[in-house]
VEXMARLUM-633201 format. One record per residue (C-alpha): y, z, x; residue in one letter. Coordinates in steps of 0.1 Angstrom, whole numbers, plus 5000, padded with zeros to 4 digits. Each point is the difference from the previous one (the first is absolute). Example, Ala and Ser with C-alpha at 12.3 -4.5 7.8 and 13.67 -1.06 7.14 Angstrom:
<recs>
{rec {4955 5078 5123} "A"};
{rec {5034 4993 5014} "S"};
</recs>
This chain:
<recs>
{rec {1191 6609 4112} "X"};
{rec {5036 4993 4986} "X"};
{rec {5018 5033 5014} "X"};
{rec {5042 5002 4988} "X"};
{rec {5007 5020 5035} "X"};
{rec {5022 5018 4983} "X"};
{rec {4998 5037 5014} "X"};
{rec {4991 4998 5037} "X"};
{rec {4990 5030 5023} "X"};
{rec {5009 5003 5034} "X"};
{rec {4973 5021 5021} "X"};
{rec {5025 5016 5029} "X"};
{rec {5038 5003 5003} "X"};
{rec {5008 4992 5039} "X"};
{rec {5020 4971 5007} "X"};
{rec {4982 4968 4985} "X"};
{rec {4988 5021 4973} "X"};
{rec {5035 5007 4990} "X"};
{rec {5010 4966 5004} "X"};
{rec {4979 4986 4983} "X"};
{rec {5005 5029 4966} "X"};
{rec {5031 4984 5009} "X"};
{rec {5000 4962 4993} "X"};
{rec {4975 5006 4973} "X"};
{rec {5020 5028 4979} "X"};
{rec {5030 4973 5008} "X"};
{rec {4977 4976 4983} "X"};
{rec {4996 5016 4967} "X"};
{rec {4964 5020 5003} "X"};
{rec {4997 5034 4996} "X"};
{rec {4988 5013 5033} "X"};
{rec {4983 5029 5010} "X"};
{rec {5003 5013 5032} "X"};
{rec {4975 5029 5013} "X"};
{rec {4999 5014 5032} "X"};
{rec {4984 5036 5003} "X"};
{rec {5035 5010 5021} "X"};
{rec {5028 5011 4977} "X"};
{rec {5019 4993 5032} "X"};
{rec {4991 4966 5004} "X"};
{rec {5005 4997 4957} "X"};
{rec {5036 5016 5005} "X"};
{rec {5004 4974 5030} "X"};
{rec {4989 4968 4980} "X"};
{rec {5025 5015 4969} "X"};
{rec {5028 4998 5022} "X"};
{rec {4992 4969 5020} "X"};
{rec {5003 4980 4967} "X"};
{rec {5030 5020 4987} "X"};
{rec {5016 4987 5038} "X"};
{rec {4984 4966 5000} "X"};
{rec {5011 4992 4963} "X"};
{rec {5035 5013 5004} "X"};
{rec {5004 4975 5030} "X"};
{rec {4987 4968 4979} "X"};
{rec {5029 5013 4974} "X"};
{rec {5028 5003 5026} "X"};
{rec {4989 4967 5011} "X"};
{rec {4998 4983 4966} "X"};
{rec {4965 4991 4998} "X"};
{rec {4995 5022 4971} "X"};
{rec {5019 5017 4975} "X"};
{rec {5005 5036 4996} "X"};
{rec {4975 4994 4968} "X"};
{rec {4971 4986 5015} "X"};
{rec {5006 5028 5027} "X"};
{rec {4994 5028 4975} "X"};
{rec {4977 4979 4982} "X"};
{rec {4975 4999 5033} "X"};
{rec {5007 5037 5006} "X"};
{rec {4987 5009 4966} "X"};
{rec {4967 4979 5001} "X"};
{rec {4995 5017 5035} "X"};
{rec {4979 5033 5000} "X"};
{rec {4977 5019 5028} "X"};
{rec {4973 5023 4998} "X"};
{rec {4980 5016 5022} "X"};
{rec {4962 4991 4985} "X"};
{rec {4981 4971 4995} "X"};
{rec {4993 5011 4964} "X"};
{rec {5037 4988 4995} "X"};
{rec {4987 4960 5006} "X"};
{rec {4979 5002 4962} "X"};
{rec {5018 4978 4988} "X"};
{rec {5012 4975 5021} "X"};
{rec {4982 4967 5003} "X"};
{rec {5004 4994 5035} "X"};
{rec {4999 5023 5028} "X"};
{rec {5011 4994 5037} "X"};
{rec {4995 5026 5028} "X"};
{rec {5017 5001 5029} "X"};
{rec {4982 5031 5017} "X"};
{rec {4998 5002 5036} "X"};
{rec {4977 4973 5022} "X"};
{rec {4966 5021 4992} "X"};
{rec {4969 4986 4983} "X"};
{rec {4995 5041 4994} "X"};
{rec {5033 5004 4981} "X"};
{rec {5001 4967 4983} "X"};
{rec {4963 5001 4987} "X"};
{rec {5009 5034 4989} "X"};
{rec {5024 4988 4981} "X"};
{rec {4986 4973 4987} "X"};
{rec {4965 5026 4988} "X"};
{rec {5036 5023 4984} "X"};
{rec {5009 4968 4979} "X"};
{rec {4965 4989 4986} "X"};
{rec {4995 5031 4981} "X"};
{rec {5041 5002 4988} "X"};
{rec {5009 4962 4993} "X"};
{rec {4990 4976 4975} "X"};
{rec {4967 4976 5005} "X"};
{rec {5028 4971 5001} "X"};
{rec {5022 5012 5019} "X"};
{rec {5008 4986 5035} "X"};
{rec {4996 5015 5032} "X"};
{rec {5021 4984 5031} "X"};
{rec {4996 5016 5035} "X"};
{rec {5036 4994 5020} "X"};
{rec {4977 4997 5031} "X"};
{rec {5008 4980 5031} "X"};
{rec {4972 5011 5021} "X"};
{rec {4966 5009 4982} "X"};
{rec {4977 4980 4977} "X"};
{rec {5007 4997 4966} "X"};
{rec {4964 4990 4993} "X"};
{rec {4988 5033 5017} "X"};
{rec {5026 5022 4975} "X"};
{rec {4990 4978 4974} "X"};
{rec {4965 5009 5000} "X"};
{rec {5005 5036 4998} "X"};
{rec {5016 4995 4967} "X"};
{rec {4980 5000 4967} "X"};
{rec {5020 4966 4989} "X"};
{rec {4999 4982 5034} "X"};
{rec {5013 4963 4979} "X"};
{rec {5034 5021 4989} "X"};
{rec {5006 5009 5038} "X"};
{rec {5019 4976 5027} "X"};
{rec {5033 5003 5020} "X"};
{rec {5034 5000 4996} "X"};
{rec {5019 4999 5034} "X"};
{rec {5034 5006 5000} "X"};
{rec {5020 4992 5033} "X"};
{rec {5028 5027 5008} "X"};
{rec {5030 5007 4984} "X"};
{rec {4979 4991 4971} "X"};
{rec {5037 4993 4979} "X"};
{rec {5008 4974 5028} "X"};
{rec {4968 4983 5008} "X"};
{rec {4991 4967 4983} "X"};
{rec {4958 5005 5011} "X"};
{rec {4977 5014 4984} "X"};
{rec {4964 4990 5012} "X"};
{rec {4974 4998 4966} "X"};
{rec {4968 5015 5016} "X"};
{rec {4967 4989 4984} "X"};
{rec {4963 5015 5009} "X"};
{rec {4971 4983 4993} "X"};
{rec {5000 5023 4972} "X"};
{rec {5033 4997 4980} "X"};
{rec {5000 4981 4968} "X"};
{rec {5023 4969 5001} "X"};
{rec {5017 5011 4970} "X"};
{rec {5013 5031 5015} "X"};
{rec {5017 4982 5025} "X"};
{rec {5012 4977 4981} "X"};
{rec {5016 5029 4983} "X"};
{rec {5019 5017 5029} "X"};
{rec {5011 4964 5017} "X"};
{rec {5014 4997 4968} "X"};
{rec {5020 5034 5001} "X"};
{rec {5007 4993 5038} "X"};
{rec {5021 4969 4988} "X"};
{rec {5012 5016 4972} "X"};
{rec {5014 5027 5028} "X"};
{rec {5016 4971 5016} "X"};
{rec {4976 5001 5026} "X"};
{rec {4980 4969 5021} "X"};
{rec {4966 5009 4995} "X"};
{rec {4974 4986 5025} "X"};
{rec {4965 4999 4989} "X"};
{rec {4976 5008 5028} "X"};
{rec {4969 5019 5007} "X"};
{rec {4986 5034 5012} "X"};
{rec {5002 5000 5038} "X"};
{rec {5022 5023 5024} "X"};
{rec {5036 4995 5005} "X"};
{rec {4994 4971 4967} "X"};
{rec {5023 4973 5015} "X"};
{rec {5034 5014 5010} "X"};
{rec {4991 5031 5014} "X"};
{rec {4964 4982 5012} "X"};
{rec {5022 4975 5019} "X"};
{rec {5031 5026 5007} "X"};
{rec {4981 5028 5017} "X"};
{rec {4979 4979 5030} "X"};
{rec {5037 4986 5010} "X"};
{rec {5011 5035 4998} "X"};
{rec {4971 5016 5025} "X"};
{rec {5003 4970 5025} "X"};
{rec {5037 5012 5000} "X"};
{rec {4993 5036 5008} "X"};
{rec {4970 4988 5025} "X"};
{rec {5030 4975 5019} "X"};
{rec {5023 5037 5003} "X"};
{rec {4973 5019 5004} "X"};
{rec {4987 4976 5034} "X"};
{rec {5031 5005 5012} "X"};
{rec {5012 4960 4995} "X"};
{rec {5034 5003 4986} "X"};
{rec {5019 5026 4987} "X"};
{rec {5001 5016 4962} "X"};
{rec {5035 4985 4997} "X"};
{rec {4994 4967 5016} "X"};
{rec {4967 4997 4976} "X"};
{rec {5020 5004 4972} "X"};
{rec {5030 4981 5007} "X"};
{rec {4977 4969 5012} "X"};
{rec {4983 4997 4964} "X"};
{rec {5031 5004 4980} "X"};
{rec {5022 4979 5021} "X"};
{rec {4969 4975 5005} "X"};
{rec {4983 4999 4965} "X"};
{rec {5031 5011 4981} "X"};
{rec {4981 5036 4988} "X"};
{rec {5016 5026 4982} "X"};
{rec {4985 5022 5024} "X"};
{rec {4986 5003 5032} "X"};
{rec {4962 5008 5000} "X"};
{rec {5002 5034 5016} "X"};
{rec {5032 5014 4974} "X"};
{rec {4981 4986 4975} "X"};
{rec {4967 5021 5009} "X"};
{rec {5023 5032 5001} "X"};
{rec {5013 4992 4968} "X"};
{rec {4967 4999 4983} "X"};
{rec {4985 5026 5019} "X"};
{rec {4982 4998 5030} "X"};
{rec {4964 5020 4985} "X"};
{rec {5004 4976 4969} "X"};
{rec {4996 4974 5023} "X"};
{rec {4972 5011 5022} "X"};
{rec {4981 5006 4966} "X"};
{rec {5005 4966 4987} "X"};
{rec {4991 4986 5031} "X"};
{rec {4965 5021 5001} "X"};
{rec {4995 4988 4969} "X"};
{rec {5005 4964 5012} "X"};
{rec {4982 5004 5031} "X"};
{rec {4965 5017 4979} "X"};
{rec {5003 4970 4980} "X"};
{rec {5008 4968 5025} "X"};
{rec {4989 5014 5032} "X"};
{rec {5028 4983 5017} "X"};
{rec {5010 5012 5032} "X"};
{rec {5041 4993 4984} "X"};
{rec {4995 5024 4975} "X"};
{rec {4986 5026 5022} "X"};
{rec {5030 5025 5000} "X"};
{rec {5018 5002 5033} "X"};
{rec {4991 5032 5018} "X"};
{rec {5037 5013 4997} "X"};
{rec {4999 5001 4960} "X"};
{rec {4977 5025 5006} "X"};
{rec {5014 5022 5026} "X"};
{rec {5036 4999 4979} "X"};
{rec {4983 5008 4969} "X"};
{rec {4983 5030 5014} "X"};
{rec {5032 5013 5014} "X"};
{rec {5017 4995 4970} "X"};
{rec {5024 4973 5010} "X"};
{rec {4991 4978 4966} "X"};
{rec {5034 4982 5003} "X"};
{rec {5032 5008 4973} "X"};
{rec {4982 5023 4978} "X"};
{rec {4997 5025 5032} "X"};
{rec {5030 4989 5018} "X"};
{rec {4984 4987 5028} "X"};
{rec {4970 4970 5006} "X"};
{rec {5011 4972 5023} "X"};
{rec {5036 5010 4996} "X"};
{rec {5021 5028 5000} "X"};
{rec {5019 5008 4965} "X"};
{rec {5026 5022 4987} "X"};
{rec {4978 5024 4983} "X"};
{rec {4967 5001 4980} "X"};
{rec {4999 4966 4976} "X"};
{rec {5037 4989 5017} "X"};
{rec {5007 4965 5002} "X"};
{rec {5025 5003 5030} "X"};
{rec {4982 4992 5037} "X"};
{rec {5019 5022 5019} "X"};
{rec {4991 4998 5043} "X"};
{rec {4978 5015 5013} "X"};
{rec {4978 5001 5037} "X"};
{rec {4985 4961 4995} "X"};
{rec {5038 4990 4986} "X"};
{rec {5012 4971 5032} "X"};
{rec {5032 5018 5013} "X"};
{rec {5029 4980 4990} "X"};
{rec {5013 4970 5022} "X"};
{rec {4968 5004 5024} "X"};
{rec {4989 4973 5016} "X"};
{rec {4980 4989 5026} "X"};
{rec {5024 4997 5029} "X"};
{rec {5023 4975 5009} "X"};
{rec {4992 4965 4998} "X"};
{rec {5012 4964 5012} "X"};
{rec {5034 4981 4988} "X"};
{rec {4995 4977 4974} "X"};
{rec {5025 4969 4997} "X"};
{rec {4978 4971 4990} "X"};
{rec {4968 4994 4984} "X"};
{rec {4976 4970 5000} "X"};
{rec {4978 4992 4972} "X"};
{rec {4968 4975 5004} "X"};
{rec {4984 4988 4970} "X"};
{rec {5013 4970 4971} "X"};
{rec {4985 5021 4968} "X"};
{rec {5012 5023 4974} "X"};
{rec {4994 5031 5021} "X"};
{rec {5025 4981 5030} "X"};
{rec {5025 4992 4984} "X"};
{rec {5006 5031 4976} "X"};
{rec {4998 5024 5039} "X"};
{rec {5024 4975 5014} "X"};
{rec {5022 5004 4966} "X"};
{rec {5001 5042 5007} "X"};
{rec {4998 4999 5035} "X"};
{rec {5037 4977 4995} "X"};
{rec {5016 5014 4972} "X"};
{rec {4996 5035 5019} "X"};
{rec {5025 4981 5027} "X"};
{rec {4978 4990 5026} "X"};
{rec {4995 4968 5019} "X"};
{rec {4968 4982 4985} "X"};
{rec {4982 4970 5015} "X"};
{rec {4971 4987 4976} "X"};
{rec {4980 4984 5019} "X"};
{rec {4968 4973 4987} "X"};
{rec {4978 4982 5009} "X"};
{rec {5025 4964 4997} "X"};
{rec {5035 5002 5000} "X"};
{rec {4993 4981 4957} "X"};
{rec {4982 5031 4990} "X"};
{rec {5026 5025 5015} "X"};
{rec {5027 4984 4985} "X"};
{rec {4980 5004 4965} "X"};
{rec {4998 5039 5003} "X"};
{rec {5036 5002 5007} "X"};
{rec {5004 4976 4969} "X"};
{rec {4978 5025 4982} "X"};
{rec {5019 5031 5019} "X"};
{rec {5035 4983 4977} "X"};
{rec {4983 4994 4966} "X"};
{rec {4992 5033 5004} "X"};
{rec {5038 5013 5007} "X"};
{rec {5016 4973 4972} "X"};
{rec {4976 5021 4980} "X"};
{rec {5016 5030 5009} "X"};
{rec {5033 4991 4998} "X"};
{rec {4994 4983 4967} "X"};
{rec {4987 5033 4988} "X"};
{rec {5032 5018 5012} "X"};
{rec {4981 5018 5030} "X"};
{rec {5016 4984 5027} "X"};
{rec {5032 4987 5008} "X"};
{rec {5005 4961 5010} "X"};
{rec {5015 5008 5029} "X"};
{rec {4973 5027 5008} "X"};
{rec {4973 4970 4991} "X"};
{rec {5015 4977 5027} "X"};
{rec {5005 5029 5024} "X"};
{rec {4962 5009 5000} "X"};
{rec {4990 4966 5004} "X"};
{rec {5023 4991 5025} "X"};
{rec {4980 5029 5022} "X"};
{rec {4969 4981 4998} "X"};
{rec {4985 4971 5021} "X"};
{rec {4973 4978 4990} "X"};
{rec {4977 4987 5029} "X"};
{rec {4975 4976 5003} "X"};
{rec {4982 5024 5035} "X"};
{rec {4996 5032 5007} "X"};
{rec {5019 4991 5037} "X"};
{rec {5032 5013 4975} "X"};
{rec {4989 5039 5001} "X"};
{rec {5007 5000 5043} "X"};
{rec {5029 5023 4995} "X"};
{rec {4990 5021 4963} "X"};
{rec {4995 5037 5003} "X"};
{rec {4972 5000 4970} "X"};
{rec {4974 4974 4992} "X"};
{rec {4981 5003 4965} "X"};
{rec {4972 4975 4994} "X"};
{rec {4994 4990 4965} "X"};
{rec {4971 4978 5000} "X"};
{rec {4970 4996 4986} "X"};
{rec {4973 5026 4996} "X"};
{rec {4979 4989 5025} "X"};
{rec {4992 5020 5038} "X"};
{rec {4995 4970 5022} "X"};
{rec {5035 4981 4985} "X"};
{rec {5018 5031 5003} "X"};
{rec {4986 5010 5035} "X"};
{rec {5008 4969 5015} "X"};
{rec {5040 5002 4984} "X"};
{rec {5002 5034 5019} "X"};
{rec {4980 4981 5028} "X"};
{rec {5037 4975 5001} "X"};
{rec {5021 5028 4992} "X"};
{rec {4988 5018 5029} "X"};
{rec {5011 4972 5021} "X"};
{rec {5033 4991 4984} "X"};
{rec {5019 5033 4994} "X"};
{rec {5017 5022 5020} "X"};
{rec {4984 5030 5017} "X"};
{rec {5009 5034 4977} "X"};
{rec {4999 4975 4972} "X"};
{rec {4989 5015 4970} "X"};
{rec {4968 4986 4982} "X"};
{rec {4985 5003 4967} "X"};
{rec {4978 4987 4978} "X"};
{rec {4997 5001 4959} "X"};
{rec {4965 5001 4997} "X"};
{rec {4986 5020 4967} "X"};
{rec {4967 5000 5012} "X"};
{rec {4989 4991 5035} "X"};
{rec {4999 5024 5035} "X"};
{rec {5036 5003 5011} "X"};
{rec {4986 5010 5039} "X"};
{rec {4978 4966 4998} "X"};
{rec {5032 4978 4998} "X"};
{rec {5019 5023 5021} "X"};
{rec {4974 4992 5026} "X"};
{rec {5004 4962 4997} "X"};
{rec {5029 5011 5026} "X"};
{rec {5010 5013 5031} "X"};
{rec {5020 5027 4984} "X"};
{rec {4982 5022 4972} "X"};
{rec {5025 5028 5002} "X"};
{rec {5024 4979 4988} "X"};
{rec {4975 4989 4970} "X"};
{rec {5005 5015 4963} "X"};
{rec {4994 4996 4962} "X"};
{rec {5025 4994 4976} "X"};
{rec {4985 4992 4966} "X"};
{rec {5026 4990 4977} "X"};
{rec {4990 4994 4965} "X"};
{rec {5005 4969 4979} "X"};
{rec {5032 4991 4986} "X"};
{rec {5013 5018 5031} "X"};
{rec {5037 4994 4988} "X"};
{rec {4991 5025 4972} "X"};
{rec {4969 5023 5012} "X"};
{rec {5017 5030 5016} "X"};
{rec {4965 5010 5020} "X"};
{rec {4993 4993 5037} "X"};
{rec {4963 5014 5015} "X"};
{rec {5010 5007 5038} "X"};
{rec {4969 4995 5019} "X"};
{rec {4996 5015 5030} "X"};
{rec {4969 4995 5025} "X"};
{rec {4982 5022 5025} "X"};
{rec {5020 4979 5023} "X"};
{rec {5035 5000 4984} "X"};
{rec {5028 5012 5019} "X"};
{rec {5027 5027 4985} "X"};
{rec {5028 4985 5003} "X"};
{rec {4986 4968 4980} "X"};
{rec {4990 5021 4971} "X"};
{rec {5035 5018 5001} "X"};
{rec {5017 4962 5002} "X"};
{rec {4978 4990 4970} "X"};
{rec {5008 5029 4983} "X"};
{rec {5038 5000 5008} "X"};
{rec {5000 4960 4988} "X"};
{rec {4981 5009 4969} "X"};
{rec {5035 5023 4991} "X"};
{rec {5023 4973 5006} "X"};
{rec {4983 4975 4977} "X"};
{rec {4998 5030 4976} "X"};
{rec {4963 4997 5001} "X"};
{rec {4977 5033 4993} "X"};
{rec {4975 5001 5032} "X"};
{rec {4968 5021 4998} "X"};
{rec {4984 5007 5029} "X"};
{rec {4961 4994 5004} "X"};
{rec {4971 4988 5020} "X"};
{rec {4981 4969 5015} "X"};
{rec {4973 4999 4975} "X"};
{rec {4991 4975 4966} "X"};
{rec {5026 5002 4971} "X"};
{rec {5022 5022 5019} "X"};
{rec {5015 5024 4971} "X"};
{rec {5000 4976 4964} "X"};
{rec {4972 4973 5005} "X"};
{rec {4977 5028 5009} "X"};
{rec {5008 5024 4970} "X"};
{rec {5009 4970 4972} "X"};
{rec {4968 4972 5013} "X"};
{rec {4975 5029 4989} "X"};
{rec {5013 5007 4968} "X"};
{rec {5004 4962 4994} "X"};
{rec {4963 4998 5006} "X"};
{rec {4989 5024 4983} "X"};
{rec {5018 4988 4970} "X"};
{rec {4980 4968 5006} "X"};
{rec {4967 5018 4999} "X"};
{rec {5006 5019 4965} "X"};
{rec {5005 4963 4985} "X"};
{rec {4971 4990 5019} "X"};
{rec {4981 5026 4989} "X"};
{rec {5014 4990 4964} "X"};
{rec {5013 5039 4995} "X"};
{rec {5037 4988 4986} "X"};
{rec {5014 4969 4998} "X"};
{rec {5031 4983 5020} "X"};
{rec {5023 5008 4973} "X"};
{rec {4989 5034 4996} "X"};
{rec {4999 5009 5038} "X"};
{rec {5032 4979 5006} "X"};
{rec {5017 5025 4972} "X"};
{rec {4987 5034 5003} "X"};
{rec {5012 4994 5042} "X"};
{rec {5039 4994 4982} "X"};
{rec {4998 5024 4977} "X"};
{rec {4978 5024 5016} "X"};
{rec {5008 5002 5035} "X"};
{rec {5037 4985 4996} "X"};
{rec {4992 4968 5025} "X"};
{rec {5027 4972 4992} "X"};
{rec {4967 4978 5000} "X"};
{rec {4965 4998 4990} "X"};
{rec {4976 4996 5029} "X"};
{rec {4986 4967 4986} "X"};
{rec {5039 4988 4999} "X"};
{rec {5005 5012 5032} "X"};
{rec {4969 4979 5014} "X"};
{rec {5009 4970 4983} "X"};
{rec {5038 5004 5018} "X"};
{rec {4986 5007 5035} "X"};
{rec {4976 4978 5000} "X"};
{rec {4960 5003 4993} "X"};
{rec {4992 4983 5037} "X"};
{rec {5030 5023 5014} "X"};
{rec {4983 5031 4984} "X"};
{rec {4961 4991 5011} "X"};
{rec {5020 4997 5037} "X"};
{rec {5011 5033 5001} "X"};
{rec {4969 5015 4981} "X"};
{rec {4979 4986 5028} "X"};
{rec {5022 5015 5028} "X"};
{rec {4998 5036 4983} "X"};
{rec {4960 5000 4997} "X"};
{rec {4995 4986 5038} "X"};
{rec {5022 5028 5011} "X"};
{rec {4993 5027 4978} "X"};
{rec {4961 4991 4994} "X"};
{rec {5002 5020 4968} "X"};
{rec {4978 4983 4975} "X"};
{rec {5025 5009 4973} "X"};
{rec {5025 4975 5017} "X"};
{rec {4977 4967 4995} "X"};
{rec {5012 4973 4981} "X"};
{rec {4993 4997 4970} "X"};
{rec {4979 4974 4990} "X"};
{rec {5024 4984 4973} "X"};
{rec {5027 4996 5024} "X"};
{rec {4976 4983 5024} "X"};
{rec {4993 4979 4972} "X"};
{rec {5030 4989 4986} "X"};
{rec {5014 4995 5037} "X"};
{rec {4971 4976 5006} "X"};
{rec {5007 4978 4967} "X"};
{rec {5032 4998 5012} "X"};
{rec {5018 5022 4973} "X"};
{rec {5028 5020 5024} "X"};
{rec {5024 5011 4975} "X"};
{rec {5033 4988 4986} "X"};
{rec {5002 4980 5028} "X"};
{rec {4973 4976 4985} "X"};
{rec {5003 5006 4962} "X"};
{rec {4965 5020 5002} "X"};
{rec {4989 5032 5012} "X"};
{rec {4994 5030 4980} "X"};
{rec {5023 4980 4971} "X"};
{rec {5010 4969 4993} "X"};
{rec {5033 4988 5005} "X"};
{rec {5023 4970 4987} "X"};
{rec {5000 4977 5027} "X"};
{rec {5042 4992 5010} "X"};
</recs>
């Protein structure tokens, strides 16, 4: 089954199909490109005139290898044109009608050792395999889009394909300069499998009304460092493309978190499919624009939420990381902080760790010295919380737990001023059940910072069904002075992040458990596939496996969604004591320091 790959067809001419003529005709084969629309041919001729003229003006070809390319480049408009090539990828619209049409086409045209590849994200390659009369020659080939820009390209085997033909195209896919991730024939494979639940708990959280389409997106690129929020990203692939993968995810797992949110369905049938139509959850500039322009749902600029309380000084309890790096903002945004702990030792040893963290700074030329000894001049280190009498805020930073961090608000209650400010950092437990550990609950209010504060622009603002307005507009005001980004949302587990990004961390778990792809493999096709700056099984070991099984627990008591359960190799690894980096174990090993 040694097959050259020299001349490859190309089965459709839309936008991956195009791109990826592209990268291969840039790669030396002869390519084929058939689409039954001359318009669509036309279209994919002049996309790689365009495209190629770009690399030249950039200088990452020559003018040369630009005509070169054109030249091994041809369309036509039957599939009588693919004789000759040994390896045929289609890239036909998401429908086991068209693509086993197709693929019936090809059997009677192509050679008996010629390879058929399916660009599907969504349907089984087994089932198109066994409509073809050479099942072991057919397997997938999934390109991620732009095809000339993306790294990924998930190897899809049936129980059918012969080793040897995959072996063949993984060797072409690095030969593209592509990462290719073996894996096998399931919906969504493992970066759109893993990709698309995230994406409909997103559109369910807008969809219930939780937080708005802005504030959804801003939270997980500002708080998981995305290229994109969920909800741009779902109008940039298409809204119907979406609901189709996740219908095919949902006949094959039965999971409630791959049941496509209601409102994919009602958009789709009005048309509102995202870019491509000009409108999905945003408004664009016209049919496939790029430019949100405003539109009813766009927040009116400036609004907010009333007036709210003066601000002049701030007290911080906790000793930790999460302490000292709010007390660090909260004072280098010019305000008055006392840090307060539980002895005067350990609050002298978060201001100690507040002025590593500013020689830093100014070391790296970020700061000035004299800004360094301004900011910690503001701040007070104290061994009782009897320091925060007079502060206008209070933000707790202690540990996870409801009972410690009820009876803090229990002392704060007693000790601070009436009209005081309070809030609590929480990432996971009831805001209203702390609030209630006091007198005052109106006064009560989330502000979930994310670790290393100093640097993570993102601030959940959590109100309650008992917050008052004017402490949501003083959050929100203090969140602009410390040149924080504050997204607005609920009392309810994981807030906006934890309750999108522990699910898809989970669910990650369970394809290794269930020994579909590998760490490595999962770890890469969530880089290079979905642009994340880290693999989920990275991003485990860096939070922390116990930390993880913590939040995971809180999502399925409040959600009670099977789907949200643990999965059993966390609870595992937890229990042997493998957390993470933090240990030297969890889903890797690591060099002990």
């Amino acid at each position: 089954m040694d097959t050259p790959l020299s001349t490859i067809a190309v089965v459709g001419l839309g936008t991956m199909g195009t791109g990826i003529a592209e990268v291969l005709a840039l790669a030396g084969r002869e390519v084929i490109g058939i689409d039954i629309s001359e318009a669509a041919a036309l279209g994919a001729v002049a996309s790689l005139e365009a495209s190629t003229a770009r690399a030249v003006g950039r200088g990452r070809i020559t003018e040369e290898e630009r005509a070169a390319a054109l030249a091994r480049f041809r369309t036509a408009d039957t599939l009588q044109a693919a004789a000759d090539a040994e390896l045929v990828i289609e890239v036909v619209p998401e429908s086991y009608e068209i693509k086993q049409q197709v693929f019936r086409e090809l059997d009677a045209v192509v050679s008996p050792t010629t390879i058929l590849a399916t660009g599907t994200n969504a349907l089984s390659v087994t089932r198109l395999a066994a409509e073809s009369q050479r099942p072991e020659r057919v397997l997938g080939l999934h390109f991620f889009n732009p095809a000339p820009a993306m790294k990924l390209v998930e190897v899809v085997s049936s129980v059918l394909t012969a080793p040897p033909a995959v072996e063949t195209v993984t060797a072409l896919a690095r030969e593209l300069d592509k990462e290719p991730v073996a894996v096998g024939d399931r919906p969504g494979f493992v970066a759109d499998g893993l990709l698309f639940g995230y994406l409909n708990q997103a559109a369910a959280m807008y969809e219930a009304n939780y937080a708005s389409r802005e504030d959804i997106d801003a939270a997980m690129k500002l708080g998981c460092g995305l290229p994109m929020g969920p909800l741009a990203l779902l109008d940039l692939i298409g809204i119907d493309t979406a609901r189709t993968v996740l219908e095919a995810m949902y006949a094959e797992s039965h999971d409630r978190l791959h049941a496509p949110a209601p409102i994919l369905g009602q958009l789709s049938s009005a048309g509102l499919t995202g870019r491509k139509a000009g409108r999905g959850f945003y408004t664009y500039d016209a049919p496939g624009g790029q430019d949100v322009v405003p539109d009813a749902l766009t927040p009116a600029a400036g609004a907010e939420a009333g007036a709210g309380r003066a601000v002049a000084s701030v007290g911080v309890a906790g000793s930790g990381t999460m302490a000292s790096g709010i007390a660090e903002v909260f004072a280098k945004a010019g305000y008055g902080v006392v840090l307060a702990a539980r002895t005067q030792e350990k609050a002298d040893l978060a201001k100690g760790r507040i002025a590593t963290s500013l020689e830093r700074s100014v070391s790296k030329g970020r700061l000035s010295a004299e800004a360094r000894d301004e900011t910690l001049a503001r701040i007070t280190a104290a061994g009782s919380l009897d320091a925060f009498a007079e502060v206008d805020l209070a933000v707790e930073a202690v540990a996870e737990d409801l009972e410690i961090k009820q009876q803090l608000f229990a002392a704060l209650d007693k000790v601070c001023r009436p009209g005081a400010v309070l809030a609590t950092t929480t990432s996971s437990l009831p805001v209203v059940a702390v609030a209630r550990a006091t007198a005052r609950p109106e006064d009560v209010i989330g502000m979930h910072f994310f670790n290393p504060a100093p640097a993570m622009k993102l601030v959940e603002v959590v109100r309650t069904v008992l917050t008052a307005d004017d402490v949501h507009a003083t959050v929100r005001a203090v969140c602009a002075k410390i040149r924080k980004h504050p997204v607005d949302c609920g009392d309810r587990a994981g807030f906006i992040v934890n309750a999108l990004l522990f699910p898809y961390l989970n669910n990650a778990i369970k394809m290794v458990e269930q020994h579909y792809a590998s760490l490595d493999d999962i770890d890469a096709a969530m880089k290079l596939g979905g642009g994340y700056p880290m693999g989920p099984f990275e991003l485990l070991d860096v939070v922390g496996l116990d930390v993880s099984l913590a939040i995971e627990k809180v999502l399925h008591k409040e959600f009670r969604d099977p789907g949200l359960a643990p999965a059993p190799l966390l609870e595992h690894l937890v229990a042997a004591g493998c957390l993470g980096r933090k240990t030297g174990r969890g889903f890797r090993e690591y060099a002990r320091r």
